[in-house]
CHARMM-style PDB file with segment names, atoms N, HN, CA, C and O in Angstrom:
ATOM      1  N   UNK     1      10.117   6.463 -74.693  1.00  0.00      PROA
ATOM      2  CA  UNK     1      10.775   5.229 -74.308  1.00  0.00      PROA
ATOM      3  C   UNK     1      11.281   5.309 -72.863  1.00  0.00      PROA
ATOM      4  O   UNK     1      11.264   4.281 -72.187  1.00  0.00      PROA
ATOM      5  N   UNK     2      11.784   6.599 -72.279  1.00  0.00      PROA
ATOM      6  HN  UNK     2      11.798   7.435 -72.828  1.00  0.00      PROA
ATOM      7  CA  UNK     2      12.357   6.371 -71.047  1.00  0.00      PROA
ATOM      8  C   UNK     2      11.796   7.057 -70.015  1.00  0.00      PROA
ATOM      9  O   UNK     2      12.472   7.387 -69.041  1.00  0.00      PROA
ATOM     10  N   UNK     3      10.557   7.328 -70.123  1.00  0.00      PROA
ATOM     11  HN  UNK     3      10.009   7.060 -70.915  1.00  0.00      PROA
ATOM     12  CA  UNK     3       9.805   7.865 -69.283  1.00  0.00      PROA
ATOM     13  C   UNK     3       9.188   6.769 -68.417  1.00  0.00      PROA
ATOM     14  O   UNK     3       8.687   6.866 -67.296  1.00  0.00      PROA
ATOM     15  N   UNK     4       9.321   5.873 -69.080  1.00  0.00      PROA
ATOM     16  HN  UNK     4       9.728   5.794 -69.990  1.00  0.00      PROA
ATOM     17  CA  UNK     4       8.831   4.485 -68.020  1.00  0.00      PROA
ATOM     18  C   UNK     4       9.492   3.507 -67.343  1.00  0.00      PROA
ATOM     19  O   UNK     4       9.081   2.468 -66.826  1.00  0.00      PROA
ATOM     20  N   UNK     5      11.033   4.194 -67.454  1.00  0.00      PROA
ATOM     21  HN  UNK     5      11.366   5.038 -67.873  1.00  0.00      PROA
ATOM     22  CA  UNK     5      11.831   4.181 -66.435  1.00  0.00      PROA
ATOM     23  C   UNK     5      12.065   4.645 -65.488  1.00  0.00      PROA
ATOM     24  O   UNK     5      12.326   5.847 -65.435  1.00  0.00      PROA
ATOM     25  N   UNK     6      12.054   3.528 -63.940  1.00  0.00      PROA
ATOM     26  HN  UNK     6      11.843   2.552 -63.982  1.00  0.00      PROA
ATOM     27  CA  UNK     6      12.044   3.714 -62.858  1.00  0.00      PROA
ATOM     28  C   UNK     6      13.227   3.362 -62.306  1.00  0.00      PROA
ATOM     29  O   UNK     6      13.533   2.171 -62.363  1.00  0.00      PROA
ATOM     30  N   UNK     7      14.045   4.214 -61.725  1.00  0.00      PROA
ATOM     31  HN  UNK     7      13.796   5.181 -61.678  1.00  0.00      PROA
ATOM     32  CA  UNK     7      15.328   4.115 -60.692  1.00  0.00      PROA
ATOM     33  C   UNK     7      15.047   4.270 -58.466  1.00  0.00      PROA
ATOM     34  O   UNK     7      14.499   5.043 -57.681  1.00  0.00      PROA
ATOM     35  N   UNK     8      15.653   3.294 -58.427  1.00  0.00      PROA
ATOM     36  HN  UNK     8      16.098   2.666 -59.065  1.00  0.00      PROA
ATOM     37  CA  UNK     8      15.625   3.822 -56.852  1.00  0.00      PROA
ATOM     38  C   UNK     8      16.812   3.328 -56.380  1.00  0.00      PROA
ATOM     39  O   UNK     8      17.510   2.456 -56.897  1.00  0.00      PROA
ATOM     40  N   UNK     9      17.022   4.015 -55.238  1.00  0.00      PROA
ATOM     41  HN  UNK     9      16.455   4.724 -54.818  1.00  0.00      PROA
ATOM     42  CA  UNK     9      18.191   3.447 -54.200  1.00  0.00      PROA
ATOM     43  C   UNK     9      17.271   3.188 -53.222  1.00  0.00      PROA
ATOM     44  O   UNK     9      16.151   3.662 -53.032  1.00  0.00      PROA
ATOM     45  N   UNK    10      18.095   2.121 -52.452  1.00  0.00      PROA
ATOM     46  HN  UNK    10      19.005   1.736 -52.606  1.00  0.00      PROA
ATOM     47  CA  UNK    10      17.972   1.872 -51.311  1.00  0.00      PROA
ATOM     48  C   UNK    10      19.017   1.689 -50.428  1.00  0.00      PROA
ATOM     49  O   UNK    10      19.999   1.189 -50.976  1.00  0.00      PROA
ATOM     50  N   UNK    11      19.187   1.991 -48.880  1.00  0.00      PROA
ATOM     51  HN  UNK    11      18.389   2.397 -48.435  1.00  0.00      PROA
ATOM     52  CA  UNK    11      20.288   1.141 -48.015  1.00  0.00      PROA
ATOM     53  C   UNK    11      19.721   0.463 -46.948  1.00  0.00      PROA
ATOM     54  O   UNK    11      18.837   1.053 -46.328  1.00  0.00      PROA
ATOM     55  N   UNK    12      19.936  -0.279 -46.718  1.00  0.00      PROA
ATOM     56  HN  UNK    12      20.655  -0.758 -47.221  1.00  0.00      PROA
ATOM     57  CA  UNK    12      20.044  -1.150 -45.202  1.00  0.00      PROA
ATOM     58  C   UNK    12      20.888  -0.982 -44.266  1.00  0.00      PROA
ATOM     59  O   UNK    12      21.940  -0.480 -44.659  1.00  0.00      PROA
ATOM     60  N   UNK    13      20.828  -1.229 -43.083  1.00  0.00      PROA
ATOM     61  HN  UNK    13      19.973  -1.637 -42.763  1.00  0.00      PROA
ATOM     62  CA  UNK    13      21.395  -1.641 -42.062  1.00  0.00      PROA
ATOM     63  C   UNK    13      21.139  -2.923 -41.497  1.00  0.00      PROA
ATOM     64  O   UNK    13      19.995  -3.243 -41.173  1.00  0.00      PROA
ATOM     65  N   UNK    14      22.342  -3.857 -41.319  1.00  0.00      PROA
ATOM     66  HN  UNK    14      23.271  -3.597 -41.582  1.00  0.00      PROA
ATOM     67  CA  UNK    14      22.356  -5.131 -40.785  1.00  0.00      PROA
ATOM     68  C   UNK    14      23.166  -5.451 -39.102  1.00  0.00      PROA
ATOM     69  O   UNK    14      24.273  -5.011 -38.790  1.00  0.00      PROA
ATOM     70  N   UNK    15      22.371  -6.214 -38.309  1.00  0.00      PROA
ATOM     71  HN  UNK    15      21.472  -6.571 -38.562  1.00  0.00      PROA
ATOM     72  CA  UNK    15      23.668  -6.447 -37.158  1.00  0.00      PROA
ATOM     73  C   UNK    15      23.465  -7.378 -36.829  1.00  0.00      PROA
ATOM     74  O   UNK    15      22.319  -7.807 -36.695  1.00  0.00      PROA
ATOM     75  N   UNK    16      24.780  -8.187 -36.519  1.00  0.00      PROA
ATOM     76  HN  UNK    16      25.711  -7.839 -36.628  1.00  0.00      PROA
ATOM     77  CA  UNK    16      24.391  -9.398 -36.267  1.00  0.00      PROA
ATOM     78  C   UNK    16      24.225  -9.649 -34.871  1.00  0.00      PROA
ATOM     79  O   UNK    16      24.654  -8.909 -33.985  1.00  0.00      PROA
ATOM     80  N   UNK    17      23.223 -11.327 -34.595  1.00  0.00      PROA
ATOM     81  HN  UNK    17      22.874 -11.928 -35.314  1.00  0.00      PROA
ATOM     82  CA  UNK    17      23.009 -10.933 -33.509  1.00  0.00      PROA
ATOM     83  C   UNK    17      23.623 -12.119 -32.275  1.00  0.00      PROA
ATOM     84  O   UNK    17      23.349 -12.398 -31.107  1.00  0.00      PROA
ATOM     85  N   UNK    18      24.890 -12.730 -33.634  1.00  0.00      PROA
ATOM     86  HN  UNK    18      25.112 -12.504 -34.582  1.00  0.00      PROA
ATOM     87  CA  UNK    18      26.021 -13.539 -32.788  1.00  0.00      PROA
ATOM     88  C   UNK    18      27.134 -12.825 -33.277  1.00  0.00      PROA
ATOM     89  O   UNK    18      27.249 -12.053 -34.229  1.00  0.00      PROA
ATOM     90  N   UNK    19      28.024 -13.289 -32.334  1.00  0.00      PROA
ATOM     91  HN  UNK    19      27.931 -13.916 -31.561  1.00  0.00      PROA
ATOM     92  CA  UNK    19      29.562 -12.893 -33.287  1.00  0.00      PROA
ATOM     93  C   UNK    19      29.961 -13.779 -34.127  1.00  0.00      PROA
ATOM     94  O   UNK    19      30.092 -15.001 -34.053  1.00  0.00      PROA
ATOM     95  N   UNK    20      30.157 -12.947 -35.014  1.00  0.00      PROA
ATOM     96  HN  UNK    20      30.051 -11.955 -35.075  1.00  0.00      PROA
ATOM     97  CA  UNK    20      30.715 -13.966 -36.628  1.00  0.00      PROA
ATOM     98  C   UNK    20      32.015 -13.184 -37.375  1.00  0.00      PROA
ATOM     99  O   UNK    20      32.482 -12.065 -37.163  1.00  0.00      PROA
ATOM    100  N   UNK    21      32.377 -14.162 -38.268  1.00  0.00      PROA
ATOM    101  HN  UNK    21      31.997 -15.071 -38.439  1.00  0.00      PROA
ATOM    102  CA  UNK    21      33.721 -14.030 -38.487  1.00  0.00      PROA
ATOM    103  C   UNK    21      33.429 -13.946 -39.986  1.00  0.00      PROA
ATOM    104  O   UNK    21      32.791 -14.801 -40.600  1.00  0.00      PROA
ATOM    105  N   UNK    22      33.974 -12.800 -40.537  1.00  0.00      PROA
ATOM    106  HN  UNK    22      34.493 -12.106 -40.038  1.00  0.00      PROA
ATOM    107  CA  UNK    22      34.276 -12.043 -41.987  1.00  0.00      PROA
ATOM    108  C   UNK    22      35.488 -12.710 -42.386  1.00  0.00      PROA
ATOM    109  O   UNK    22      36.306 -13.179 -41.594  1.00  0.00      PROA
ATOM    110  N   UNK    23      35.593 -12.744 -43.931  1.00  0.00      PROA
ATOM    111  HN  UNK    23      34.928 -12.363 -44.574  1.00  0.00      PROA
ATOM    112  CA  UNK    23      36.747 -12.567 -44.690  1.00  0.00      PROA
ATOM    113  C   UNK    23      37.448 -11.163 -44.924  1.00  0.00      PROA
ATOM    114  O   UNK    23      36.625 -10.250 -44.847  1.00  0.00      PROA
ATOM    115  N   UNK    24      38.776 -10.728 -45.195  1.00  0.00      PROA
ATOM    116  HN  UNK    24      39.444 -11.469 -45.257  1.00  0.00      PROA
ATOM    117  CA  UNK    24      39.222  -9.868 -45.306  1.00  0.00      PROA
ATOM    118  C   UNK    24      38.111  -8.658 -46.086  1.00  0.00      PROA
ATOM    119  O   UNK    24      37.895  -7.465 -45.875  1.00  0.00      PROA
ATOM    120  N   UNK    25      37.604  -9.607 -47.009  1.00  0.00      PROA
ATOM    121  HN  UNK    25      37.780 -10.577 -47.181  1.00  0.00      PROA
ATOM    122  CA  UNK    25      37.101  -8.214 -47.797  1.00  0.00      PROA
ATOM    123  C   UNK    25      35.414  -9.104 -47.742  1.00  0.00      PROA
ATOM    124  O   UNK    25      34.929 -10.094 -48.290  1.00  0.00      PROA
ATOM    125  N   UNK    26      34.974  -8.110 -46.785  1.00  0.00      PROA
ATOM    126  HN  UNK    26      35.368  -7.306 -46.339  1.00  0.00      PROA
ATOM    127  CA  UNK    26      33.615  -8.358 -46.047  1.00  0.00      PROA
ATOM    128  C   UNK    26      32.665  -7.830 -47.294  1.00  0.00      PROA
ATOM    129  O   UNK    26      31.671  -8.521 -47.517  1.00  0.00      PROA
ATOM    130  N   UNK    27      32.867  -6.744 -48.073  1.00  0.00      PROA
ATOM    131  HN  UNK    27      33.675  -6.183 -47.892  1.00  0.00      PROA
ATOM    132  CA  UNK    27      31.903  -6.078 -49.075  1.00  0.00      PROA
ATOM    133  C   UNK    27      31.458  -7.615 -50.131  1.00  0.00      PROA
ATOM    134  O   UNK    27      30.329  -8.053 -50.347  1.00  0.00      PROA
ATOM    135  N   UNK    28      32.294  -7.953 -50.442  1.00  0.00      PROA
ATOM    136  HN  UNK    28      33.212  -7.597 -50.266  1.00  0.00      PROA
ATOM    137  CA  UNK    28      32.351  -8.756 -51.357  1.00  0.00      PROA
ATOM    138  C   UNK    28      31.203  -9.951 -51.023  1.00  0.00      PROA
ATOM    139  O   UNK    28      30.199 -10.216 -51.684  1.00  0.00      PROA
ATOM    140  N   UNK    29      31.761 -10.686 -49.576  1.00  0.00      PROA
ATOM    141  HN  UNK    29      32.577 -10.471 -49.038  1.00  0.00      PROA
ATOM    142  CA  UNK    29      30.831 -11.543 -48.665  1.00  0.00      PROA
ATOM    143  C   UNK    29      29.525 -11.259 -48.858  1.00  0.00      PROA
ATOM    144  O   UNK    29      28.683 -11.892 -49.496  1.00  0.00      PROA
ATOM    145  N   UNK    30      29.374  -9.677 -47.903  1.00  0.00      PROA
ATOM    146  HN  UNK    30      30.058  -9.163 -47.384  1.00  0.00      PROA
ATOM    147  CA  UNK    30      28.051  -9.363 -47.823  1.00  0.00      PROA
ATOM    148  C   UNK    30      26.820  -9.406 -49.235  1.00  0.00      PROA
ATOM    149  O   UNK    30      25.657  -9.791 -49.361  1.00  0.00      PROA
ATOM    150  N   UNK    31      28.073  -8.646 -50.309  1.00  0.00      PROA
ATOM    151  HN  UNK    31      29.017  -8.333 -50.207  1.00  0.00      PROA
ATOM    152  CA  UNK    31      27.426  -8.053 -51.522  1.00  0.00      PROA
ATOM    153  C   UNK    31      26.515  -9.467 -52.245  1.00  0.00      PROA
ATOM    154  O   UNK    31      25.372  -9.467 -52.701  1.00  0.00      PROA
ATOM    155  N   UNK    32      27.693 -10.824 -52.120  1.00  0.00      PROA
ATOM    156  HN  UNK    32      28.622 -10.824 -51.750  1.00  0.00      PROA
ATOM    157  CA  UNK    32      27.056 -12.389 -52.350  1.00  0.00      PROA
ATOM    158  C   UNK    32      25.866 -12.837 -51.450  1.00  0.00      PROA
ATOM    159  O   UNK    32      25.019 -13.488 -52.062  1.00  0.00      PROA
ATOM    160  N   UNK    33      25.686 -12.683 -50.475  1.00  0.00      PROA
ATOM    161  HN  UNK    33      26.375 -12.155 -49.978  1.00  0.00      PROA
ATOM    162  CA  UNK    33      25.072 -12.976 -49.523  1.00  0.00      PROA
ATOM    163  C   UNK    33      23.525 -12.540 -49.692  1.00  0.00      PROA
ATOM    164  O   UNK    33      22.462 -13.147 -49.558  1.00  0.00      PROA
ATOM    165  N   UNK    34      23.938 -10.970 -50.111  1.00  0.00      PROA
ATOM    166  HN  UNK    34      24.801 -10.477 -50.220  1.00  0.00      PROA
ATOM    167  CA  UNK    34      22.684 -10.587 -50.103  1.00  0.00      PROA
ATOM    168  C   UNK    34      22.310 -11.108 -51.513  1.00  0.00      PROA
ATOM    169  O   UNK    34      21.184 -11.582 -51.660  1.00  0.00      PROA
ATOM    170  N   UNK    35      23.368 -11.047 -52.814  1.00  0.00      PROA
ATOM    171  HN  UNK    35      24.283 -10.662 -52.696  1.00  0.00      PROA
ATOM    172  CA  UNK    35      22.666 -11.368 -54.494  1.00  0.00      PROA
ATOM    173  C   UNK    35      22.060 -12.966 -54.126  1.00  0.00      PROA
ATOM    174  O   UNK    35      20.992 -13.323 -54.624  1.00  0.00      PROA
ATOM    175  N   UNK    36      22.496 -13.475 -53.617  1.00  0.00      PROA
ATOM    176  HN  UNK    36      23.363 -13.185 -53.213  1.00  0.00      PROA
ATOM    177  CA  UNK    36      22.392 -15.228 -53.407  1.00  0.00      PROA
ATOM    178  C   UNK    36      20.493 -15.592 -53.340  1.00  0.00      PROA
ATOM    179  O   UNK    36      19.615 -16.241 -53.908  1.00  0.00      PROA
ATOM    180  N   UNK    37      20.814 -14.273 -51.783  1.00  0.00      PROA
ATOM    181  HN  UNK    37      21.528 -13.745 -51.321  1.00  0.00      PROA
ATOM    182  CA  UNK    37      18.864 -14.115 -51.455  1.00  0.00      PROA
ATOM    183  C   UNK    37      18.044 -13.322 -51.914  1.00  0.00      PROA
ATOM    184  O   UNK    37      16.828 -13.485 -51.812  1.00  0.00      PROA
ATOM    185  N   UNK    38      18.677 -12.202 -52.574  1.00  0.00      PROA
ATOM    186  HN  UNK    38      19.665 -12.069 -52.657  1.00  0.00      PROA
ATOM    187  CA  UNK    38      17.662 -11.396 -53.793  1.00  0.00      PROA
ATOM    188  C   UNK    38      17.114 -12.452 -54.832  1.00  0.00      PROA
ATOM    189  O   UNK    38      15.937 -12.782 -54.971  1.00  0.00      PROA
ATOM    190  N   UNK    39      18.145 -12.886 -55.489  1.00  0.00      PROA
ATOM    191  HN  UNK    39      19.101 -12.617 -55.376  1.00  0.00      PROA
ATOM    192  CA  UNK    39      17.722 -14.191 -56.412  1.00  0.00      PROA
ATOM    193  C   UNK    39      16.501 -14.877 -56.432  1.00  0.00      PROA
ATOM    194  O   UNK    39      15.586 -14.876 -57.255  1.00  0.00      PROA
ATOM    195  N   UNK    40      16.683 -15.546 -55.224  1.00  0.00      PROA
ATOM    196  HN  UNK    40      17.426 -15.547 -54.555  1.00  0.00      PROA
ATOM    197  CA  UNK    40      15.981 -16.536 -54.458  1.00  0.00      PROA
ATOM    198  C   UNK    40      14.161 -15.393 -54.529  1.00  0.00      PROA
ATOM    199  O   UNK    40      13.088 -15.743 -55.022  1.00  0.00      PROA
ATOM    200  N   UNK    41      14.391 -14.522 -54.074  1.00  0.00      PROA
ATOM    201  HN  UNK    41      15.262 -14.237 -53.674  1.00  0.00      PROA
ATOM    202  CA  UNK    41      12.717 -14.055 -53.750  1.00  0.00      PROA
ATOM    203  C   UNK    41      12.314 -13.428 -55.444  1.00  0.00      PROA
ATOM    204  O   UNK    41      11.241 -13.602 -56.022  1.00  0.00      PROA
ATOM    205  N   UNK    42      13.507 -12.688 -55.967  1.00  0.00      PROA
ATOM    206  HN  UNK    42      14.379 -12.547 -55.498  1.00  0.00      PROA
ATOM    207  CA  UNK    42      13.055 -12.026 -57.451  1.00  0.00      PROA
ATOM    208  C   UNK    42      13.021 -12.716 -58.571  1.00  0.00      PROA
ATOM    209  O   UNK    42      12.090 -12.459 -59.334  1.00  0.00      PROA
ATOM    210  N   UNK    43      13.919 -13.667 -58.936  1.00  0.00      PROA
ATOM    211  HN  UNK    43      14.676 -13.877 -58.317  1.00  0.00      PROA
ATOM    212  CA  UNK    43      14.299 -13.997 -60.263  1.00  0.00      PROA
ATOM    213  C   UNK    43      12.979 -15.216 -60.368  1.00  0.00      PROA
ATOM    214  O   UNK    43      12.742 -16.227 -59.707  1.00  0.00      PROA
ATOM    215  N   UNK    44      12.266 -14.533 -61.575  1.00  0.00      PROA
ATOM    216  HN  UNK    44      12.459 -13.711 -62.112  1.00  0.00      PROA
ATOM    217  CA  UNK    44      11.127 -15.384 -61.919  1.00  0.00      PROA
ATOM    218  C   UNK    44      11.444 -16.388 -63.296  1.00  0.00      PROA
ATOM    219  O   UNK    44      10.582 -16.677 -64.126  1.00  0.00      PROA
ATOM    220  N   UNK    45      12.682 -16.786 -63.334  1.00  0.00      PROA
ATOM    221  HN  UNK    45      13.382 -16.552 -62.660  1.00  0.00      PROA
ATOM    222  CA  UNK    45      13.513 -17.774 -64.070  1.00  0.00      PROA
ATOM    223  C   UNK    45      14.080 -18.803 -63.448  1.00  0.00      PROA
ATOM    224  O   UNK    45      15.300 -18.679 -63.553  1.00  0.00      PROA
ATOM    225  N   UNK    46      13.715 -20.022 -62.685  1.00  0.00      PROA
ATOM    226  HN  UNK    46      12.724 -20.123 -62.599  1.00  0.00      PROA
ATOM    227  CA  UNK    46      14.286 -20.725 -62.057  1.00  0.00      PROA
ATOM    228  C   UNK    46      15.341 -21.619 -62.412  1.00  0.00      PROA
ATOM    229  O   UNK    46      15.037 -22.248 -63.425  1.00  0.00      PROA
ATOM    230  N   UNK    47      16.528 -21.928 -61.933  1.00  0.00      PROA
ATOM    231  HN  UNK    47      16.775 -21.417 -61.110  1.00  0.00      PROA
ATOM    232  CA  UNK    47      17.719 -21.980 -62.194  1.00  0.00      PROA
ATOM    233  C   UNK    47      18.233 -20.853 -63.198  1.00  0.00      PROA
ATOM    234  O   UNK    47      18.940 -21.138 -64.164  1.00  0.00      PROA
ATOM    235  N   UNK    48      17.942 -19.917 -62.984  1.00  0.00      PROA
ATOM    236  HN  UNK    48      17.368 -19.685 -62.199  1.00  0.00      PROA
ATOM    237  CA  UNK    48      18.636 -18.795 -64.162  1.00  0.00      PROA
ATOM    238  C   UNK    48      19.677 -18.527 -63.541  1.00  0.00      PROA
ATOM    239  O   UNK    48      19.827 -18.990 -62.411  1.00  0.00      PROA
ATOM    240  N   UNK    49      20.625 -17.738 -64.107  1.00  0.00      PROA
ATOM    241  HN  UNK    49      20.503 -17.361 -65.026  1.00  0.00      PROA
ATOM    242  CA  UNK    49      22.255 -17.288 -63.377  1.00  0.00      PROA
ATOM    243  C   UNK    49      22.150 -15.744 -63.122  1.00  0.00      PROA
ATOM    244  O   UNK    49      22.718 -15.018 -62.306  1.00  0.00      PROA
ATOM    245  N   UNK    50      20.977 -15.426 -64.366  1.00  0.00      PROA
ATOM    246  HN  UNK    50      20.515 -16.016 -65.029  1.00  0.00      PROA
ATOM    247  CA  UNK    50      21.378 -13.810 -64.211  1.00  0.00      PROA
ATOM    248  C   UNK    50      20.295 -13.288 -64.378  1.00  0.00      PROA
ATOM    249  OT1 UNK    50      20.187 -12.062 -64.335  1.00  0.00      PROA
TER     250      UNK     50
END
């Protein structure tokens, strides 16, 4: 059963290439930002939530 499980990491690096303005807690921002556009290219359920 779990041999056909696959794990990876990944990281990025981002910079912007105006100055822009964060909320106190930028992780949070970013972390939405990026789930918002993962969504958008992966989730093969349209209007799905999760």
């Amino acid at each position: 059963m779990w041999e056909d499980l696959k794990i990876a990491q990944y990281s990025f690096t981002c910079r912007a290439k105006e100055k822009i303005r964060l909320p106190p807690y930028k992780g949070s921002a970013l972390r939405g930002g990026f789930g918002h556009a993962f969504r958008q290219v992966a989730c093969v359920v349209k209007g799905g939530s999760g």
